[in-house]
DSSP file (Angstrom, degrees, kcal/mol; ACC not computed):
  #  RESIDUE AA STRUCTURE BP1 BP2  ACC     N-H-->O    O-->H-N    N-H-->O    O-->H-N    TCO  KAPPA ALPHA  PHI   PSI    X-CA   Y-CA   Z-CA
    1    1 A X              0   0    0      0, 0.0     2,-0.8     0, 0.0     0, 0.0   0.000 360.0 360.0 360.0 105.2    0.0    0.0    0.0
    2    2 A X        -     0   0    0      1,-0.0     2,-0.0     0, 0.0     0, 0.0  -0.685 360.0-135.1 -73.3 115.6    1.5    3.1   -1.2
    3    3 A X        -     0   0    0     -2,-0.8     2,-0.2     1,-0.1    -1,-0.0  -0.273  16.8-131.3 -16.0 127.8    1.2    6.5    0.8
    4    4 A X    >>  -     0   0    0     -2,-0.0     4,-2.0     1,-0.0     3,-0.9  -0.693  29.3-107.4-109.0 166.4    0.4    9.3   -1.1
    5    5 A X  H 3> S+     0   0    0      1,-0.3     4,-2.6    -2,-0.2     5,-0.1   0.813 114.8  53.6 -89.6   0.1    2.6   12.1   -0.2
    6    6 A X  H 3> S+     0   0    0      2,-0.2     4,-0.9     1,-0.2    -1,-0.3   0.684 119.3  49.3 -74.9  -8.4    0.1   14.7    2.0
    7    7 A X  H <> S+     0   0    0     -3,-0.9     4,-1.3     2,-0.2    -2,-0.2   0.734 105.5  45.9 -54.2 -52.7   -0.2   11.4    3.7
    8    8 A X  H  X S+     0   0    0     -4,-2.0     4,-0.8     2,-0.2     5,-0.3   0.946 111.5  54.4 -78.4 -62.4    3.0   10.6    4.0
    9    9 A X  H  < S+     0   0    0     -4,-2.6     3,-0.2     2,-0.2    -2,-0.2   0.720 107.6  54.2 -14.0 -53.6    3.6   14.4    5.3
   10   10 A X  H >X S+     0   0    0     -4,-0.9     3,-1.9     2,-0.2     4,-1.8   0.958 109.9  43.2 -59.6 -69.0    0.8   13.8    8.0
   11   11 A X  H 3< S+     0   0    0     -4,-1.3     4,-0.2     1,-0.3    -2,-0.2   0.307 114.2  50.9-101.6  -6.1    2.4   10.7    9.5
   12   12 A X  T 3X S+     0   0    0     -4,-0.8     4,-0.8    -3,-0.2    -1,-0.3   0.476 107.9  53.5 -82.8 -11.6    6.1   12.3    9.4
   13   13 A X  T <4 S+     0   0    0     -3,-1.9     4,-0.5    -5,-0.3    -2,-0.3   0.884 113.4  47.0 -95.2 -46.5    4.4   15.3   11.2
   14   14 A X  T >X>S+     0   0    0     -4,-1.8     4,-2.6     2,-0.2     5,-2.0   0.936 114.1  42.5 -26.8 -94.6    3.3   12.5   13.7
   15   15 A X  I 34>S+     0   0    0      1,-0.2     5,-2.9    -5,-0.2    -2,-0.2   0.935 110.2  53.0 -33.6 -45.8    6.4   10.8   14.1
   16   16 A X  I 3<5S+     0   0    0     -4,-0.8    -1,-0.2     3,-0.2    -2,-0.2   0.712 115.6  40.4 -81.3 -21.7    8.3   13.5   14.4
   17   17 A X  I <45S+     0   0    0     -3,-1.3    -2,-0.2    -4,-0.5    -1,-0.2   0.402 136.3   6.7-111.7 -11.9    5.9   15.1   17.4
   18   18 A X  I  X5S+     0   0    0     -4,-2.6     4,-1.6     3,-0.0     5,-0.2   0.393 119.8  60.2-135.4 -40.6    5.3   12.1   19.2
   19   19 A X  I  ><S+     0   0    0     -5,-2.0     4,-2.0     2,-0.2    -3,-0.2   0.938 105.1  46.4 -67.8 -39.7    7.0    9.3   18.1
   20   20 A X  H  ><S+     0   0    0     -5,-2.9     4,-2.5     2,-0.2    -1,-0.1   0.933 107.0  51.6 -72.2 -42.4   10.5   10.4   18.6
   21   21 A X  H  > S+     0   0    0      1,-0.3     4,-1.7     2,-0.2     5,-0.3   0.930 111.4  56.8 -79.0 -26.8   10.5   12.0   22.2
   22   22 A X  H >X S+     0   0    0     -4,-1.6     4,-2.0     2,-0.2     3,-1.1   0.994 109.8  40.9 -42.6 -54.3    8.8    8.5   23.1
   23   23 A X  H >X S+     0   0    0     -4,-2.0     4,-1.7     1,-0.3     3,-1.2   0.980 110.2  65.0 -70.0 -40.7   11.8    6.5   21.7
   24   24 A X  H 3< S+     0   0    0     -4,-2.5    -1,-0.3     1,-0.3    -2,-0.2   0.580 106.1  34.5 -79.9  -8.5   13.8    9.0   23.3
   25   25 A X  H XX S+     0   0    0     -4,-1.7     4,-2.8    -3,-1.1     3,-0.7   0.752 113.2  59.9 -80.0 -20.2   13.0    8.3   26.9
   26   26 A X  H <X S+     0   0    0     -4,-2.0     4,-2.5    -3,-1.2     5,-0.4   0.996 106.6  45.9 -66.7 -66.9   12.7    4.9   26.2
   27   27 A X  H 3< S+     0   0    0     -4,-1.7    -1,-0.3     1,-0.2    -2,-0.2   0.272 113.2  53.2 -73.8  17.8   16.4    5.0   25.1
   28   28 A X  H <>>S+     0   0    0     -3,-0.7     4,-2.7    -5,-0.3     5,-0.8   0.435 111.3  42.5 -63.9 -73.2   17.1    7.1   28.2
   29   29 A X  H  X5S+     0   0    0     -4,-2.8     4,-2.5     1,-0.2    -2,-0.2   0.954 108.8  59.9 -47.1 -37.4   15.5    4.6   30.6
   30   30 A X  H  <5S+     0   0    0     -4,-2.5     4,-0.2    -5,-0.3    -1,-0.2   0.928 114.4  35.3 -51.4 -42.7   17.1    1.7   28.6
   31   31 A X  H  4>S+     0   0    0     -5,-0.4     5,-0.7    -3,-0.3    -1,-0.2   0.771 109.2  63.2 -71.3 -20.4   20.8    3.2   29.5
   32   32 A X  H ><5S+     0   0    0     -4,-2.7     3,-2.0     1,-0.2    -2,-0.2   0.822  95.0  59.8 -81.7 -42.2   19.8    4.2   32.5
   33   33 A X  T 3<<S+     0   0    0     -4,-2.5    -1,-0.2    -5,-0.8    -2,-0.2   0.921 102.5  52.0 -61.7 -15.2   19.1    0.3   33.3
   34   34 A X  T 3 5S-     0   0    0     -4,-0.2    -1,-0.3    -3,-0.2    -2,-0.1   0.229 118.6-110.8-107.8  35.7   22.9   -0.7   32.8
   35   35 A X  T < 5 -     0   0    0     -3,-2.0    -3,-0.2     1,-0.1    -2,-0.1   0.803  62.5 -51.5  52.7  57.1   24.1    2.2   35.3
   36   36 A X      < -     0   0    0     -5,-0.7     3,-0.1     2,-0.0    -1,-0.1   0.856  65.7-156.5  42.9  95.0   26.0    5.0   33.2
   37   37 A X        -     0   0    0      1,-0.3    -2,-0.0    -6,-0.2    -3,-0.0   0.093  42.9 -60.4 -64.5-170.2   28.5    3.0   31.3
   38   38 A X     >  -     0   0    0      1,-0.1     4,-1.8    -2,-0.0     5,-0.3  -0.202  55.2-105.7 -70.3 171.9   31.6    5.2   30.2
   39   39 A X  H  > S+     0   0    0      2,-0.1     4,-3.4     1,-0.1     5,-0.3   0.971 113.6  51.0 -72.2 -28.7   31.1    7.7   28.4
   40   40 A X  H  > S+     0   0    0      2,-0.2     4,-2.7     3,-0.1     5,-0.4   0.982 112.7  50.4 -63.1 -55.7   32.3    6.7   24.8
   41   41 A X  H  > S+     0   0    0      2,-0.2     4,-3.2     1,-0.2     3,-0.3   0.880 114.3  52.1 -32.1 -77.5   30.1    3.2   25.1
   42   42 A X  H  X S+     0   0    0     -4,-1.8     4,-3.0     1,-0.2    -1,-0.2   0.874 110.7  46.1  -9.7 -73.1   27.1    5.9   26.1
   43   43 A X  H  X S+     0   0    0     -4,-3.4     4,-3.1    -5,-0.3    -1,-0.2   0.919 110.4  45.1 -45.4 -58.5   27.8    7.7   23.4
   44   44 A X  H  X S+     0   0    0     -4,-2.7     4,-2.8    -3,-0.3    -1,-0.3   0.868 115.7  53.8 -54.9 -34.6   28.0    4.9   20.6
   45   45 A X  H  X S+     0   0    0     -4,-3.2     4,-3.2    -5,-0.4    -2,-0.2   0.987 113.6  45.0 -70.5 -47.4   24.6    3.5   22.4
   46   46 A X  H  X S+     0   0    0     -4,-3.0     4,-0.7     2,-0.2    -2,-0.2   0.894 115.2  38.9 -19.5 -85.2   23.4    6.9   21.8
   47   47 A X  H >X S+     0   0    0     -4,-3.1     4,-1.1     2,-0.2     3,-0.7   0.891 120.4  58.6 -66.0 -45.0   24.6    7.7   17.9
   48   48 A X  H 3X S+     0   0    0     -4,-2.8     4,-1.5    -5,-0.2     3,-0.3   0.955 107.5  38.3 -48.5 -62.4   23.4    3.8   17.5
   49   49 A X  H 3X S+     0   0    0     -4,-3.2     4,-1.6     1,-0.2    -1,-0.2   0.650 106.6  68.0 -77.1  -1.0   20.0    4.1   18.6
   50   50 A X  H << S+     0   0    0     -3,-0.7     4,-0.4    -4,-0.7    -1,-0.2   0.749 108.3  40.0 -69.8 -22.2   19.6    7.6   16.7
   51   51 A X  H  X S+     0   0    0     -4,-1.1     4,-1.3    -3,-0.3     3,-0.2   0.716 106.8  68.4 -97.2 -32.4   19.9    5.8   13.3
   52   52 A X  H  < S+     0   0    0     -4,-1.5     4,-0.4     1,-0.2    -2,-0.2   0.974 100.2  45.3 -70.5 -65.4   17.6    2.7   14.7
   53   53 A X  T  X S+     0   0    0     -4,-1.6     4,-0.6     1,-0.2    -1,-0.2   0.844 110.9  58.9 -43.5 -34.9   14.3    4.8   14.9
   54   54 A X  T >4 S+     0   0    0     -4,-0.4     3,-3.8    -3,-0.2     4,-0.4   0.956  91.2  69.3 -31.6 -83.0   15.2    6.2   11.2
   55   55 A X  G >< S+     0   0    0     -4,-1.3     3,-1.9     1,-0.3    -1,-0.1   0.380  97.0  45.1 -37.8 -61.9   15.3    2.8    9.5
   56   56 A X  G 34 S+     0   0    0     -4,-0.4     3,-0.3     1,-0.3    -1,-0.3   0.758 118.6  47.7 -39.8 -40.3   11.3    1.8    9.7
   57   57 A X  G XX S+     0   0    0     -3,-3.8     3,-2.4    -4,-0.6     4,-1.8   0.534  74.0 109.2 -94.2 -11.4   10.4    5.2    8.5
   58   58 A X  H X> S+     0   0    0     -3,-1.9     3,-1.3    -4,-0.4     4,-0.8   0.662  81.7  47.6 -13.6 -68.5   12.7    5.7    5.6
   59   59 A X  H 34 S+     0   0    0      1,-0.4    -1,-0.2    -3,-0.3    -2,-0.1   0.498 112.7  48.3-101.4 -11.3   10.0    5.5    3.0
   60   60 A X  H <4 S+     0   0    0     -3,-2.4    -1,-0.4     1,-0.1    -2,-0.2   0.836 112.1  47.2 -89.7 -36.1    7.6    8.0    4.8
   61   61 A X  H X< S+     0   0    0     -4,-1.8     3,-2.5    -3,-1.3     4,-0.3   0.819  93.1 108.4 -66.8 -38.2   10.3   10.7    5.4
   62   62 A X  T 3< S-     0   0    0     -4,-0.8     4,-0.1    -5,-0.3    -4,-0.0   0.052  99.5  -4.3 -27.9 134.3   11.7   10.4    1.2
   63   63 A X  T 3  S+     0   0    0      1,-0.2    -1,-0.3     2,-0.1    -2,-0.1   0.477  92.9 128.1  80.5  -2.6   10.9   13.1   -0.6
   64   64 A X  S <  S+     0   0    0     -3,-2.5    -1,-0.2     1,-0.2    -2,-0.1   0.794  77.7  51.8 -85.3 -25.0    8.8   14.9    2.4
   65   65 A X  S    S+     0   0    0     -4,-0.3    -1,-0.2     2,-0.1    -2,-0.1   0.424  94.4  91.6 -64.9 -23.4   11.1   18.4    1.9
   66   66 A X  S    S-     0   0    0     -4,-0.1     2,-0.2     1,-0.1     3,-0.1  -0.415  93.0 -92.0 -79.5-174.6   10.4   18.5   -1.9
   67   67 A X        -     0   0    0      1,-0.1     2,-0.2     2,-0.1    -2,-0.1  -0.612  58.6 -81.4 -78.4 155.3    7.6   20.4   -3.3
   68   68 A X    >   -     0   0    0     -2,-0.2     3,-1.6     1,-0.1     4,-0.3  -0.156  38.2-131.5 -49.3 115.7    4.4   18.3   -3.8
   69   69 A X  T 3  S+     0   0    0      1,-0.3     3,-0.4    -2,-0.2    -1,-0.1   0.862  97.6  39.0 -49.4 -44.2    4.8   16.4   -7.0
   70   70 A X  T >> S+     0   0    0      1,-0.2     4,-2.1     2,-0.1     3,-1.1   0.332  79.9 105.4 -94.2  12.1    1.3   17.4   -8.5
   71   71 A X  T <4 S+     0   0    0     -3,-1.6     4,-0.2     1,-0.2    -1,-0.2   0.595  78.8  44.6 -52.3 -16.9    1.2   20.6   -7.5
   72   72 A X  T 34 S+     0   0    0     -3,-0.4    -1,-0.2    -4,-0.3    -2,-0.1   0.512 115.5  51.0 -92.3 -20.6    1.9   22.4  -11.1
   73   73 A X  T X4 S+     0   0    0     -3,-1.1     3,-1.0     2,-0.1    -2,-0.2   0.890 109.6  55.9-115.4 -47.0   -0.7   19.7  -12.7
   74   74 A X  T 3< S+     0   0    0     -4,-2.1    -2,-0.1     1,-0.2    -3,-0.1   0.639 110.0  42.3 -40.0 -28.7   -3.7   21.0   -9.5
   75   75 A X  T 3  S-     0   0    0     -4,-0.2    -1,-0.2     2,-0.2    -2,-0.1   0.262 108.1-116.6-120.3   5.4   -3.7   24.7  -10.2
   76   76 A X    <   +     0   0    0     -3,-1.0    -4,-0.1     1,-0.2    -2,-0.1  -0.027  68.7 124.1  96.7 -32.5   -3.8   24.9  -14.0
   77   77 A X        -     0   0    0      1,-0.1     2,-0.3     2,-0.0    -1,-0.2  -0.219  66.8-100.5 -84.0 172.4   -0.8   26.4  -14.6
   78   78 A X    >   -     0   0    0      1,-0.1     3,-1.5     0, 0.0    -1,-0.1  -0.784  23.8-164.7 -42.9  82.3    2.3   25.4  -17.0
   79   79 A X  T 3  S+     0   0    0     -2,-0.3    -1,-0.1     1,-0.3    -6,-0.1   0.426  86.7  67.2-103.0  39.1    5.0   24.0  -14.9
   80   80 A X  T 3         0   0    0      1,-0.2    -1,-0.3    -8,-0.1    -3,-0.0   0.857 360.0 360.0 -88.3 -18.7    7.3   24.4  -17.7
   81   81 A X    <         0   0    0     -3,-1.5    -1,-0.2     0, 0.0    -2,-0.2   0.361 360.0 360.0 -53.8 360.0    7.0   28.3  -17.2
């Protein structure tokens, strides 16, 4: 099932306002359970689990920064002009 992209927009808009500060106490509390390793380990658990939440969402995030693909073909106009 493809996403269309005001769809796709919506459900980054989502993610991005709820879904991430979730993971990110959950990956607090998770470090917090092995008792403040050193800091480089921290760190790598850190930069590790910043890329893990990405990966599911790739295909909803693509392309959310361009302009809307049918927008020149909705409004009549020319978009070779």
């Amino acid at each position: 099932m493809a996403l269309g992209y005001k769809a796709r927009r919506r459900w980054a808009l989502v993610i991005l306002l709820v879904g991430l500060p979730v993971y990110v106490v959950a990956a607090v509390t998770l470090v917090d359970l092995i008792e403040r390793p050193p800091f480089l380990l921290e760190l790598a658990i850190y930069v590790g689990l910043g890329f893990l939440w990405a990966l599911p969402f790739r295909f909803i995030f693509r392309g959310i920064g361009q302009p809307e693909p049918d927008a020149g073909k909705t409004d009549g106009q020319d978009p070779s002009v």
